[in-house]
N, C-alpha and C positions, 0 to 999 in steps of 0.2 A: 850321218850325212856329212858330204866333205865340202870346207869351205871354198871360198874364191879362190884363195891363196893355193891349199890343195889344189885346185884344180889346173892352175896357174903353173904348178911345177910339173904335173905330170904330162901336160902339153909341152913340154919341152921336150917330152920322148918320139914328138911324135913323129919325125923325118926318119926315125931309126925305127920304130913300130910300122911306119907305112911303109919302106922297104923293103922290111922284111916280110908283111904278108901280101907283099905285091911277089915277092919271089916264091913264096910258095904256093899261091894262087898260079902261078907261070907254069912251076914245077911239076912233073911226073912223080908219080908216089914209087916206094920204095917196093912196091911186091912187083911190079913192074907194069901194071896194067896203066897205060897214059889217060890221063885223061879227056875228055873229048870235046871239053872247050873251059876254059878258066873262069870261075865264080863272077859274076857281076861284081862289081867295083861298089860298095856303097859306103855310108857314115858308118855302121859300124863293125865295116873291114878293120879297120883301126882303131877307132873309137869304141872296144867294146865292151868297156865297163858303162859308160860313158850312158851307148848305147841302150842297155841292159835295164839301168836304172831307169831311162826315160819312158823304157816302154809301159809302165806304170804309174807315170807321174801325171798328176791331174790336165796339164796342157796337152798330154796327148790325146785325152779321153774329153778333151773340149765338146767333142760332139760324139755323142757312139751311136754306132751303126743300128738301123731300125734290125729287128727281127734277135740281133746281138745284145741288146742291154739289158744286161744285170739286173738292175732294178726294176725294170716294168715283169723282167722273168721269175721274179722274186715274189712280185704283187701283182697277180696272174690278172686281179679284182680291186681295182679303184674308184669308191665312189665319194662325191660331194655336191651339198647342198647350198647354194649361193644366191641368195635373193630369192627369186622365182623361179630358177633357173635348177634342173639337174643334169651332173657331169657324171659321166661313167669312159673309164678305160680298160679296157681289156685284152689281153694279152693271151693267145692261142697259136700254136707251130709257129712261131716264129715269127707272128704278124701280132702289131697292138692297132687300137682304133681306139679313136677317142669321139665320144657321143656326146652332143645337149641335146634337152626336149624344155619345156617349160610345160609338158603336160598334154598339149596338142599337138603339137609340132616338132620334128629328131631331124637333127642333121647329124651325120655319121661318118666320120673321114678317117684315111688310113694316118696314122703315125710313122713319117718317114724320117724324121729329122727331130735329134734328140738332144739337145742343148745342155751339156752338164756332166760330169763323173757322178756325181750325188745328188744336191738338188737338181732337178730337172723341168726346163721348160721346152713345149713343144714348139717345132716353127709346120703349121698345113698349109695345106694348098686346097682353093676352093675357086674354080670359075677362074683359072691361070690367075689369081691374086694369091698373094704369102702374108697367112697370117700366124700372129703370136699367140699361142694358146692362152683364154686367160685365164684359169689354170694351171699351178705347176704341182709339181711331186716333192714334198720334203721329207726325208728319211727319217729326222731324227723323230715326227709324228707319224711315218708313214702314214701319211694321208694328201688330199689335197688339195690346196686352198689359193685364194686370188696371187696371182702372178706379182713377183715384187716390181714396184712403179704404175701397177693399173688399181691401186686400190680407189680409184676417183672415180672409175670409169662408171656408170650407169648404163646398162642395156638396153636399148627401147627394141632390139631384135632382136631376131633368134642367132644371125648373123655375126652380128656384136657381142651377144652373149658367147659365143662360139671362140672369138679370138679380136685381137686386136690388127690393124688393116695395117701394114707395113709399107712405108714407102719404098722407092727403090732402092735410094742412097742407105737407109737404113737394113733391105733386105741385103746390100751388098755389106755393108757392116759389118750384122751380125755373123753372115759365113765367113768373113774375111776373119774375123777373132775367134771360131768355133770350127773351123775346116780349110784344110788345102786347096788352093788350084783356084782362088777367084783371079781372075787377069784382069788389071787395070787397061780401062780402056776398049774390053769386051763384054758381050751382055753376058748377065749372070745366070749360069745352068747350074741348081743347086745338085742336080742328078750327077755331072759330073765330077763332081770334088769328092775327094778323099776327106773321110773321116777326121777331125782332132788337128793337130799343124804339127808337122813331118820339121827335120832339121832346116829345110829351104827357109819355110814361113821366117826365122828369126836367122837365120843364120846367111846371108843374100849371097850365091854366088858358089851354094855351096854344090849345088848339079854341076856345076862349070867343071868344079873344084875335085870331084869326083870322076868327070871323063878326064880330065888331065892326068888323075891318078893313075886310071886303067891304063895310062901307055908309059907308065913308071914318069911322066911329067911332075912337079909341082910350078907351074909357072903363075898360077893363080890360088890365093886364100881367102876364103873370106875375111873381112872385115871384122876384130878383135872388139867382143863388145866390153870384155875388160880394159879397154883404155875409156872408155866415157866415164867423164866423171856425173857424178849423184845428179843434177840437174840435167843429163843427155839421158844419162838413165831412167830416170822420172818421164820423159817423156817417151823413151823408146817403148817402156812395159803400158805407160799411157794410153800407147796406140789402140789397146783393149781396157786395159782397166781405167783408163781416162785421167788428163792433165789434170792438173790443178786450173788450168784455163779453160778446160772443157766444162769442166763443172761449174766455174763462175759466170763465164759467159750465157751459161745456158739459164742463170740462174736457180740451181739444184741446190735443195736447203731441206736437212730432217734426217730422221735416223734411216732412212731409205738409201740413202748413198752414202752410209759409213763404206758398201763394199766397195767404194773407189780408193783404194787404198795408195793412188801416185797423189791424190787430191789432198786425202787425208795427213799422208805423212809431210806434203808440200806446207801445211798449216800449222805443224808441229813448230816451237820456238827453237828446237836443237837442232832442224833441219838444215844445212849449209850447202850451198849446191856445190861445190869445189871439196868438199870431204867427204871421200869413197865411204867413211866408218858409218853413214848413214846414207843407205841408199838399199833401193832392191833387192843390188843385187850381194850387200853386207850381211844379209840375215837370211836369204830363201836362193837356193840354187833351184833353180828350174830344170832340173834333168833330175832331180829326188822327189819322191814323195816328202810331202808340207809335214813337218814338222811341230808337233801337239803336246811337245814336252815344253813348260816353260822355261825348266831350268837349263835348257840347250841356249835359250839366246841369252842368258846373265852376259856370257862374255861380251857379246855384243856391244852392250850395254856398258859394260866396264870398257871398255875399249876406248872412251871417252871419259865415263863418269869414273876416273880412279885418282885417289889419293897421289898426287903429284909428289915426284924422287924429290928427299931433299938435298938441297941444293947443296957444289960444294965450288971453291975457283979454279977446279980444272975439269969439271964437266961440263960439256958441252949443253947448249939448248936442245930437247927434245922433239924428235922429227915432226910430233904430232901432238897438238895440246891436249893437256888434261883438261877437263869440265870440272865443278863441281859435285863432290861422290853427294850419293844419298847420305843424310842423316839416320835415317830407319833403319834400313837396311842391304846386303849385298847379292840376295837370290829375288828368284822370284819377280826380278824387276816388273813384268809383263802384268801379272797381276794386281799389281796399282797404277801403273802407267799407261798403259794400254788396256782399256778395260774393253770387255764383251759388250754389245750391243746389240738389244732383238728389233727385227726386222719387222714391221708395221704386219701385226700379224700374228706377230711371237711365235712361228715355225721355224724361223733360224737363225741364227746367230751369227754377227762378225768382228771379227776383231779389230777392235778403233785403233789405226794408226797415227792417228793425231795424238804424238807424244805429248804427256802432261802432269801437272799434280793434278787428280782427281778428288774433288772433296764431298763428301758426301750430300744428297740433295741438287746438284746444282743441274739445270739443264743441257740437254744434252747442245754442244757447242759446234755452232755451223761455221 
């Protein structure tokens, strides 16, 4: 996985990489046969390692396509028992459906709309209303159990038991952080949006930025999200994973929204908003696949916590403060500091970004 920095320099190539396969996209091939019109202009014309990587990285696969996921293809036969209530999903040519009965009564709806690279929750549609499956799919149990945040909910219908009733603001939400193409300011057609979020969703201006290309222009680029510092970035990944002011405000408290991880890390005591060394986008590049090695982010972590140069009267102060190193230890940082936490349910797991000494016994801290 390459870091910021990596990334940082190989963007420097890029006026000379988009030249050049802007010229040969133009160009006639060498056997002599012309071409009969020049490749579409897109992100990864240029960008195509860049490109490559992302086509696998969990934000693409935000939402995957009905009839196309993996996981429902995998688990042809999903059933579970939840109160009174029984859920079945099933997967055939290409088409899933998701059932409840409580024994007298089945409502039966297709699965169009699939929320998740792994765990998965479903969004149906019933009577033009959008609702939340309550029921999702967790891999590491393969099976499938209440939806994380509805474990409150009590059914008194088949209805209810069925999904939870989505508002609007919320149904535009969730496609806005799970799929492309929601327009601010127009009603919401979930049928028309693209799958996952395409370079546009984070990247603003980059269509623009693409037709300019095709006519060998650069007169417009997007917007450099490596210049925001740690506190712009918290809130830009926020926009999905949620502020640290989204969660307060709303008052969210429990190990159900450890997976807010702009909120969690916002609570952390090493957090400083003005120091990239802690931030987003310091540990997880979003165009890679998530990274499950802990000993990939020590550095991270030392990046701060290291044994400070000693001092001599002709060196200069250091660009960027040392912290205090760990007494224990210099690997593994992650697995004391950030420890795992199961989701009200114990079907999955996330990892606490509320930097800390963890001691043992002590409640989990909201």
């Amino acid at each position: 996985m390459r870091s910021v920095n990596a990334r940082s320099a190989s963007s420097s190539l890029v006026s000379l990489s988009v030249a050049f396969c802007l010229v040969v996209l133009a160009g006639s091939c060498d056997t002599g046969q012309a071409q009969s019109a020049a490749a579409p202009v897109t992100c990864a014309t240029c960008h195509v390692g860049v490109a490559a990587h992302y086509a696998v990285a969990p934000m693409r696969h935000a939402m995957e396509p009905a009839g196309a996921d993996p996981q429902l293809t995998a688990h042809p036969e999903l059933r579970a028992n939840v109160g009174k209530y029984s859920y079945r999903i099933q997967t055939s040519d290409g088409r899933s459906t998701y059932t409840v009965t409580d024994g007298v009564n089945t409502v039966t709806l297709p699965i169009r709309w699939i929320f998740g690279q792994h765990s998965q929750t479903f969004v149906l549609e019933k009577d033009g209303h959008l609702y939340e499956s309550l029921v999702s799919f967790y891999p590491r149990d393969n099976t499938l159990a209440v939806t994380p945040g509805d474990e409150r909910i009590v059914p008194a219908t088949l209805t209810q038991a069925m999904g939870r009733e989505l508002s609007l603001w919320e149904s535009r939400s969730c496609f806005n952080c799970h799929a492309t193409g929601v327009v601010p300011g127009h009603q919401l057609d979930p049928e028309k949006l693209a799958p996952g979020l395409d370079c546009q969703r984070c990247h603003a201006g980059a269509q623009q930025h693409m037709a300019d290309a095709s006519r060998n222009s650069f007169a417009t680029l997007p917007p450099s999200l490596r210049r925001l510092d740690s506190e712009e970035i918290s809130a830009f990944c926020g926009q999905c994973h949620r502020t640290w002011d989204t969660v307060v405000r709303n008052h969210w408290k429990g190990p159900a929204f450890v997976r807010f991880q702009p909120y969690r890390l916002g609570n952390s005591k090493c957090f400083i908003g003005n120091d990239k060394r802690i931030s987003c986008l310091a540990c997880h590049d979003p165009h890679q696949q998530l990274s499950h090695d802990q000993a990939y982010y020590d550095s991270k972590c030392l990046a701060c916590h290291r044994a400070p140069h000693p001092a001599s009267a002709t060196s200069s102060p250091p660009a960027s403060p040392a912290y205090k190193p760990c007494p224990v230890a210099k690997s593994n940082c992650v697995s004391c500091h950030m420890p795992k936490v199961d989701l009200p349910g114990g079907h999955q797991q996330f990892t606490d970004h509320q930097i800390r000494i963890v001691r043992p016994g002590e409640p989990y801290p909201d």
